[in-house]
N, C-alpha and C positions, 0 to 999 in steps of 0.2 A: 459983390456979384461974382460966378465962377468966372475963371479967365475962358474954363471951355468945357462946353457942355455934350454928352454921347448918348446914345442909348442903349449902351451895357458897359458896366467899368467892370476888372475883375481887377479884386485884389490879391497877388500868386499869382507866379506863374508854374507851378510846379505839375504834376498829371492832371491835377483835377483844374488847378485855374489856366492852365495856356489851353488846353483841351474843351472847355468851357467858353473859351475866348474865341477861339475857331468855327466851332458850330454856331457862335453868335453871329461871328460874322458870314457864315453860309445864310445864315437866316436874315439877311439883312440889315443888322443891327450896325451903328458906327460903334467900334468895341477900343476901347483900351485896356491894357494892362497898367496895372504898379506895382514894381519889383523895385523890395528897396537891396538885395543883394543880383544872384547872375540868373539870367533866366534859364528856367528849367527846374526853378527851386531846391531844393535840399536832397528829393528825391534824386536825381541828375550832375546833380552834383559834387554831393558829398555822402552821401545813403547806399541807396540802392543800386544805380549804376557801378559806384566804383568798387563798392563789398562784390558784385556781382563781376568784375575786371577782376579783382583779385582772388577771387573764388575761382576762376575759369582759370588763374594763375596756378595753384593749387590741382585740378584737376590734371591740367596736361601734366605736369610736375608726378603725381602719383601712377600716369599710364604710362609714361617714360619707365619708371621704378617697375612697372608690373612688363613691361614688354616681353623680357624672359621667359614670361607663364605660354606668352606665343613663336615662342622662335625668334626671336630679335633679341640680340646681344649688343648689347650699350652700356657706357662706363656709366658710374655717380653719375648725376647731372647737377650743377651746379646752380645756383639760384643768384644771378647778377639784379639787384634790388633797384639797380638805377633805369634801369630795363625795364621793371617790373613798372615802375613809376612812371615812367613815359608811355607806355602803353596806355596805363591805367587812365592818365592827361587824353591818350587821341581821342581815349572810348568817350571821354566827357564831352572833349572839343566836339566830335563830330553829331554829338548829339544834342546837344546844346546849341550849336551851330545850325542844325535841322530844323530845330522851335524857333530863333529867331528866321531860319528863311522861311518856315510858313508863316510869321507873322506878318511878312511884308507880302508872301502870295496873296494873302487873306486881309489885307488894307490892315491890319491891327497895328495901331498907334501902341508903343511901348512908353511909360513916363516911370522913368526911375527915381527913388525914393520910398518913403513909408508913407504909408496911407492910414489916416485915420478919417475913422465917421464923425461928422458934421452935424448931422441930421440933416434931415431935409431933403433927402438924394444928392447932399454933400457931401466929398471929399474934401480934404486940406494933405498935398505934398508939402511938405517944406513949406517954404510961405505962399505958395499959391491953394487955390482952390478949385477944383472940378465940380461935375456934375451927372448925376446918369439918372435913367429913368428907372433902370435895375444894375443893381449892382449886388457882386456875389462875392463873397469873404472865402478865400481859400490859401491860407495863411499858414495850413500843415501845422505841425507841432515840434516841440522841443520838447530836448532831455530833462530827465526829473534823477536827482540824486535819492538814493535810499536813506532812509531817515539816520539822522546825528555825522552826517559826512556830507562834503559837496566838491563839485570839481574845483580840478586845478592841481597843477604840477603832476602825477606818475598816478593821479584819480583820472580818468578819461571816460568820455560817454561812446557810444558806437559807429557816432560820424568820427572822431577823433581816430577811433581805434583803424579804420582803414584808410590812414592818413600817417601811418607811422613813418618818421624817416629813415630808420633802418626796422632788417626783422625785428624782432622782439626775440631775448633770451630764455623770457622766462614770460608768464600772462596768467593773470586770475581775469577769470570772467566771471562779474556775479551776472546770474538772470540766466535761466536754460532755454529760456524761450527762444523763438524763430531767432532773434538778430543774436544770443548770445551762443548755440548753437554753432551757427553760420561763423562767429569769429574763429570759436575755440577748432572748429572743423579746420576752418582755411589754416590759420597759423601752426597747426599742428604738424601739419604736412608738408609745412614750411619749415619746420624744425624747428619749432619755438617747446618748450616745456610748458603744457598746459593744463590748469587745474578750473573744472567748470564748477561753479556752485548753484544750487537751487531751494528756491525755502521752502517746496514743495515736494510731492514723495516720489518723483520722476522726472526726466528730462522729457520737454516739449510737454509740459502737462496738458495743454488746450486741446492735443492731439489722442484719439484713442487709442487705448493702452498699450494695445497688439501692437502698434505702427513705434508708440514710444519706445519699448521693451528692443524692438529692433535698431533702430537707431543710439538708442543705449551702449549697445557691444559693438555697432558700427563707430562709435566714437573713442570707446576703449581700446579699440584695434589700432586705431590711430596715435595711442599712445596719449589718450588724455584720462588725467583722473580725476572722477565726479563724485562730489560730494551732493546727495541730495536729505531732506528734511535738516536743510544747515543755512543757520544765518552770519552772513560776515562782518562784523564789528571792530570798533576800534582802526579803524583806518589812519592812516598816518602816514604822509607823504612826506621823503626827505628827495634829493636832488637828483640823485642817483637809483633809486627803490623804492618798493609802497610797502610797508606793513600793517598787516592786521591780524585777526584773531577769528577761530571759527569754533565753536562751541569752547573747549578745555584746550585748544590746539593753537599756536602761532604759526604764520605765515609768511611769506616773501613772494614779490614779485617785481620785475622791471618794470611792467604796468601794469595795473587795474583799471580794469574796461565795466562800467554801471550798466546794465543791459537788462532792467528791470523794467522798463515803459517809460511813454514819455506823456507829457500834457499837450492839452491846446494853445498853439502861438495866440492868446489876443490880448495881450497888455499894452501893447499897444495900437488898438484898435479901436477904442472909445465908445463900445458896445452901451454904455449907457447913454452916452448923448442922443444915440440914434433909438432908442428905446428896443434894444436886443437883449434878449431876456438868453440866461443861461439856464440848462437843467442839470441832472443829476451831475458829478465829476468835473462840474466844471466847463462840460462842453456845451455848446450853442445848442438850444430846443430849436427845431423845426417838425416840419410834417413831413407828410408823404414824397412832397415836390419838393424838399427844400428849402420851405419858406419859413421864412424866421418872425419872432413877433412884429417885425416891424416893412411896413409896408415896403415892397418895391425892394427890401433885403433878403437875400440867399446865401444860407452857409454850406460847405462841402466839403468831402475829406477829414479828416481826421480832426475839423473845427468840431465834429456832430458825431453822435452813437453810432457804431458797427464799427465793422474790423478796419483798425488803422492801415489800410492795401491800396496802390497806387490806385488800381487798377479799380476801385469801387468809388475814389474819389472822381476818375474819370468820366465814370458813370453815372456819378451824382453832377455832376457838374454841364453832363447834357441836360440830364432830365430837368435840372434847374433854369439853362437857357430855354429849355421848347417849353420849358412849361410859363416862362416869363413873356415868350412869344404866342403864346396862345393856343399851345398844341395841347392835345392829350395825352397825359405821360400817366405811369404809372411808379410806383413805389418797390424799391428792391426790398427782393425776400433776402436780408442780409446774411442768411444762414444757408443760401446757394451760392453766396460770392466763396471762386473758388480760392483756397490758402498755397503758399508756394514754398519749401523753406529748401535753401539750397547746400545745407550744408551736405557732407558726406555720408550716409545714404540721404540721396535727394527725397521729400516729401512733398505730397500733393495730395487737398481732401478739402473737401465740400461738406456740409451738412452736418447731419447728427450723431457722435461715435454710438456705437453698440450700447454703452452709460447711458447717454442720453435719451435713448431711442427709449429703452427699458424703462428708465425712470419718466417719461412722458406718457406710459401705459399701451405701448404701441405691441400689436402680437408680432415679435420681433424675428426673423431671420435673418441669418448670416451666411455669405457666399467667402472661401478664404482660399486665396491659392501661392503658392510661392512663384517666383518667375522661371525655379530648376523642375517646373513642372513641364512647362513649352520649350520648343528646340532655341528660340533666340537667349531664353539664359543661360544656357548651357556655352552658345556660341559667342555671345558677345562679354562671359566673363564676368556674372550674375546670378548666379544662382539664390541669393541669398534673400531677394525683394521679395517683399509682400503685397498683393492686392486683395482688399478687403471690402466688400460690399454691405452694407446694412440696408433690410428693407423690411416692409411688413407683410405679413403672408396673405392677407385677404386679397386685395387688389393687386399684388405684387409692385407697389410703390417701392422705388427706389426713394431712401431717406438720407443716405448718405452714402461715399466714398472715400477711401483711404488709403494711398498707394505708397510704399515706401521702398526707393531702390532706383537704378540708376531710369533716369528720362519720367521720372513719377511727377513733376512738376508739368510735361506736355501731356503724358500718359491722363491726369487728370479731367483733363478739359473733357474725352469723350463722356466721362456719366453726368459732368453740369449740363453739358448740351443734351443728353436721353431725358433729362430729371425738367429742363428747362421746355423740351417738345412734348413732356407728358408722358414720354414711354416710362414704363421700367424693367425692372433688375433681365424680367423674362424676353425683351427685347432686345438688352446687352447681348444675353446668352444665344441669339438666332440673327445677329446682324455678324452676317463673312467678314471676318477678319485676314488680314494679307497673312504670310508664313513665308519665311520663321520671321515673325515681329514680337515684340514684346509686349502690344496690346493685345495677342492672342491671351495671354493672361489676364486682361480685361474680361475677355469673354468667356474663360472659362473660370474667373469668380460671380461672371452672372450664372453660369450653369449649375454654377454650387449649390448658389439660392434658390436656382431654380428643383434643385435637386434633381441633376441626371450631371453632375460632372464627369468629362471625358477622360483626362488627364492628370486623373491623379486618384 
C-alpha cells in the first residue's frame, strides 16, 4: 500500500517540473515533488543559470576593455576566479532558494530521492512508495558523448565545463551549437585559448545563415579559431591535457568540452512497468497535452520532441497540469518557441529561417536591417547587429525572426508576441517604436518587408 497518496506527483524539479508543481497547486491539486539531486534541477543549477553568471562575467569583463572607445580610461582588469565562483554560488543560491520558498507558499510537499514508476499511479522513493492520480515525468536530460569517446578526466560535457576550478589555458569545444558557442564565447574573453569544432558547414547551424555568418566573425574577433565540416577523433585523456586529432591535424588542450547534444534522463524511471511508450530518439511519445501512453502519466521538457529550452518545458508542464485538471489547453506551435543563445553576439529567433521558409514553398520575403542603421547602434556601441525578418508576401505573415547583436535574446520576444496576436511583418513596421532604442530596428526590418524602409 502507498505510505502517501496526492493528486499530482511531479518527478523534477527543474523549469518544467517545479513550474508544473505550482500551477498544480493553484489549481487545487495536493502536489509533491521528487528530486533525487537540488531543487531547481540541472537547469539552475549546473546549466543554465550558472553558463549564464559566467557569461554575464565575461560581458562586464569585455565593456570594461572597450570603456576607452567612450572616454573612460582604466588599467587591464584583472579576472579574480574566486570571485567569479562565489558569485556564480549566490546566483544559484538565490534562486534555488526562490523554488524552494514557493514550494512552501504553494503547500508543495518536496520528497527527496529517485523516483521510479510502479504502475498503477505508483511511485517507489527509496524503499517507500507514493501515489498520485497524475503524475508528470520531468526528468530533463543528460550529456551524450560523441561516438568512440566518453567522459572523464580533461573529456567534460557542458555542465562540467562551467564548473571549471580555475580559467582554462587552453579549451576545444566540440559542438558549435547554442551551449558550445556560449562556452568557447565566455572563456574567450576570459583569456583561455579557444579552438570551436563543428561537423557541420557553419557555427550555430539551426540558426539561419545570415544570423550564423554574423556571429561567425563575432567569435573570431574574440580570438577563437573554428574549425567547421571537421570531426574530432582519437580523444585521449592524460592528467594534465586532452589530445586528439582532427581530419590530418593533431591537437592539444587543457580540456575538452562534448557540446554536441544530450538524451532523455529515463533509466531510471521504469517507463515500462508503467506501460510508457517511447518514440522516435528515444524520447517519451505524447500528444498534444502531454499525455503519454499510459493513463493518468505526463511527460515534459526535454523527456518529449521540440526544442530542449527551459522555457517550453515550463510550458509544457502547465499545459500538462490544466489539462490533467480539466481545462482546455491547447498544444505548442513548437516552431514559435522563441531560441536564446547568449554567446557574444547575443542571438534570438523564432520560426522559420529564409531556408526553410523557401523549401516549405512559401512566396518568400525578407525584411533585413543592421542595428548602424538606427541612432541606438551607433550610440550604444553596435553597429554591427542584424535583424532579419522572414515572411510571406500574400497575407504578410510574419514566419519567422532572427536577431543577432547586442540585447537580440529580449529584442526577440516582440515578433513571437506580433506572430502569437496574429499580426504580421506590416504591423511590426507601423507599431511606434521609443528613440533611440534598439527595437527601432525591429521596426525598420518590418518596413523592409514591407517595402518602404526608412532607414536605410
Amino acid at each position: 500500500m502507498p505510505e502517501a497518496s496526492y493528486d499530482c506527483i511531479v518527478v523534477g524539479s527543474g523549469p518544467g517540473g517545479y513550474v508544473a508543481a505550482i500551477r498544480a497547486a493553484q489549481l487545487g491539486m495536493k502536489t509533491a515533488v521528487v528530486e533525487k539531486d537540488r531543487v531547481g534541477g540541472r537547469c539552475l543549477n549546473y546549466a543554465c543559470i550558472p553558463a549564464k553568471a559566467i557569461l554575464r562575467v565575461a560581458d562586464v569583463l569585455s565593456e570594461v576593455r572597450e570603456a576607452d572607445d567612450f572616454g573612460i580610461k582604466v588599467g587591464e582588469p584583472t579576472v579574480e576566479w574566486s570571485g567569479v565562483l562565489a558569485r556564480r554560488g549566490r546566483v544559484v543560491k538565490t534562486l534555488t532558494g526562490g523554488v524552494s520558498g514557493l514550494f512552501k507558499k504553494n503547500g508543495i510537499e518536496l520528497i527527496e530521492g529517485e523516483g521510479a514508476l510502479a504502475g498503477g499511479g505508483d511511485i517507489t522513493v527509496a524503499d517507500n512508495t507514493i501515489s498520485a492520480k497524475t503524475i508528470i515525468l520531468a526528468t530533463g536530460s543528460v550529456k551524450r558523448p560523441i561516438p568512440g569517446t566518453e567522459f572523464g578526466g580533461r573529456v567534460i560535457g557542458t555542465e562540467e565545463a562551467w564548473d571549471l576550478p580555475e580559467p582554462p589555458r587552453t579549451l576545444a569545444v566540440v559542438g558549435a551549437g547554442a551551449s558550445g558557442a556560449e562556452i568557447a564565447s565566455a572563456y574567450a574573453r576570459l583569456g583561455a585559448e579557444v579552438t570551436l569544432f563543428e561537423a557541420l558547414d557553419r557555427v550555430l547551424p539551426t540558426e539561419d545563415a545570415d544570423i550564423s555568418k554574423v556571429v561567425d566573425r563575432g567569435l573570431k574577433r574574440q580570438g577563437i579559431t573554428i574549425h567547421t565540416n571537421t570531426f574530432v577523433e582519437n580523444i585521449e585523456s592524460t592528467e594534465s591535457i586532452c589530445r586528439y586529432t582532427h581530419g590530418d591535424q593533431a591537437g592539444e588542450a587543457e580540456w575538452l568540452v562534448i557540446a554536441t547534444g544530450r538524451g532523455p534522463d529515463i533509466e531510471a524511471l521504469g517507463l515500462d512497468k508503467a506501460g510508457v511508450k517511447l518514440g522516435t530518439a528515444g524520447l517519451v511519445e505524447v500528444d498534444g497535452a502531454m499525455r503519454t501512453s499510459a493513463q493518468g502519466i505526463y511527460a515534459i521538457g526535454d523527456l518529449t520532441r521540440g526544442p530542449a529550452l527551459a522555457h517550453k518545458a515550463s510550458d509544457e508542464g502547465v499545459i500538462a497540469v490544466e489539462d490533467a485538471a480539466g481545462r482546455e489547453t491547447h498544444p505548442i506551435e513548437y516552431a514559435d518557441v522563441p531560441r536564446a543563445t547568449f554567446c557574444t553576439p547575443n542571438v534570438g529567433s523564432f520560426g522559420l529561417t529564409e531556408q526553410q521558409a523557401r523549401d516549405q514553398g512559401h512566396d518568400v520575403v525578407v525584411g533585413k536591417l543592421q542595428y548602424g542603421a538606427v541612432g541606438a547602434g551607433t550610440v550604444y556601441g553596435d553597429r554591427t547587429g542584424l535583424v532579419k525578418i522572414v515572411g510571406e508576401t500574400q497575407y504578410g505573415e510574419l514566419l519567422g525572426g532572427h536577431i543577432v547583436g547586442s540585447r537580440a535574446t529580449e529584442l526577440i520576444q516582440e515578433l513571437v508576441n506580433v506572430r502569437a496576436l496574429e499580426g504580421g511583418y506590416p504591423e511590426v513596421a507601423r507599431i511606434i517604436h521609443g528613440h533611440p532604442t534598439l527595437s527601432e530596428a525591429v521596426m525598420e526590418a518590418g518596413r523592409a518587408a514591407d517595402g518602404w524602409l526608412v532607414h536605410g
